[in-house]
C-alpha positions in Angstrom: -11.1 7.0 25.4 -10.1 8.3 28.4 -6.7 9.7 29.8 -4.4 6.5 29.6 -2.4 5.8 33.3 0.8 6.5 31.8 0.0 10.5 31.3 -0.5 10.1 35.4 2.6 8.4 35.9 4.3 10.6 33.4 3.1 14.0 35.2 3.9 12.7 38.5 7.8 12.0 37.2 7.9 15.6 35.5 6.4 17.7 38.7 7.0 15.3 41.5 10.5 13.2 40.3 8.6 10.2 41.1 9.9 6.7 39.2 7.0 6.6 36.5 7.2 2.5 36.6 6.0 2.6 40.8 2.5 3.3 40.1 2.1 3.1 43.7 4.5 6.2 43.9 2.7 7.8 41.0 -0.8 7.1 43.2 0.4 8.2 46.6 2.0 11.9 44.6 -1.3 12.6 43.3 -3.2 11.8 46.6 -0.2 13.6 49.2 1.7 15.8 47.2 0.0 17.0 44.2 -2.7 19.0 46.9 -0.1 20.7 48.3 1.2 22.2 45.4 1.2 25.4 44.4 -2.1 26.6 42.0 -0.4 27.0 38.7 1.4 23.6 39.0 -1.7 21.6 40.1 -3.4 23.4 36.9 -0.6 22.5 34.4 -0.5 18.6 36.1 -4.5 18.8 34.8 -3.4 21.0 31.6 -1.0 18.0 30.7 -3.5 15.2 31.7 -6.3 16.9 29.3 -3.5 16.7 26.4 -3.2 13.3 26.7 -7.0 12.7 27.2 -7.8 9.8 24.6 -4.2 8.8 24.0 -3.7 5.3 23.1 -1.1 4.4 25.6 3.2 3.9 24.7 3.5 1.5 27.4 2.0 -0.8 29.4 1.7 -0.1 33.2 0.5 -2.1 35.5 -2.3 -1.1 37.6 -2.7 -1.8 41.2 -5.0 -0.4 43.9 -4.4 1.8 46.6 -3.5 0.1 49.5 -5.8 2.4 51.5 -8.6 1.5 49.2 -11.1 -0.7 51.1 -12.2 -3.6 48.5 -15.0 -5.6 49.8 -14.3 -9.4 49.1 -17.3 -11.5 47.6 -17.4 -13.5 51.1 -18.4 -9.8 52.5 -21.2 -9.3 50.0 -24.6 -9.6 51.7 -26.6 -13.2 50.3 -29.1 -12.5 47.8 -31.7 -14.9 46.9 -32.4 -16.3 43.8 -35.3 -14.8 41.7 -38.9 -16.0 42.4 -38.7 -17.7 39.0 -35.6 -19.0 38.6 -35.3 -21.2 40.8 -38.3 -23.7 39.3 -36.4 -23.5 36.1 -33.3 -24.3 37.3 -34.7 -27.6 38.6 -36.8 -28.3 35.7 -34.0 -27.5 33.2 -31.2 -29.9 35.8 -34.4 -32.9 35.1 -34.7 -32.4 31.6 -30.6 -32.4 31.1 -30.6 -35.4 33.4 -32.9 -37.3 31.5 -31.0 -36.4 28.6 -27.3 -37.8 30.0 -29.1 -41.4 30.9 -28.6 -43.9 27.7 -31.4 -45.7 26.7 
């Protein structure tokens, strides 16, 4: 199991005051602040995180992306055609359910 979020949000409130319920907070510490930090405090941040590797989580957080994230929407996804195959059993299967529905 891996690190649960909370341990992030938790390390970011102990080393970087950050509210541990704004997960957006917690994300923009460890991507802006947390690099700038001095050695030993970016290697107890991963020294606690490896702790809580596995943990089963106290609380619930919820997750959210990064706003700087780009997240391709499905109408952005390039058109892929349907396999050679499956197309002739699609209709065949949409026939034999028709034929099926129609009472007798």
């Amino acid at each position: 199991m891996p690190t649960p979020t909370t341990a992030f949000a938790d390390a970011a409130a102990k080393y970087g005051n950050v509210d541990a319920q704004d997960i957006e907070a917690v994300q923009n510490w460890f991507t802006e602040v947390l690099p700038t930090l001095p050695p030993e405090v970016i290697e107890q941040v991963l020294h606690d995180l490896l702790e809580r590797d596995g943990e089963i989580p106290e609380r619930a957080v919820i997750p959210v992306y990064p706003k700087r994230a780009p997240l391709p929407s499905l109408g952005s996804s390039p058109h892929v055609d349907a396999p050679f195959f499956a197309e002739p059993w699609s209709r065949l299967l949409r026939s034999i359910a028709s034929r099926l529905r129609k009472p007798r």
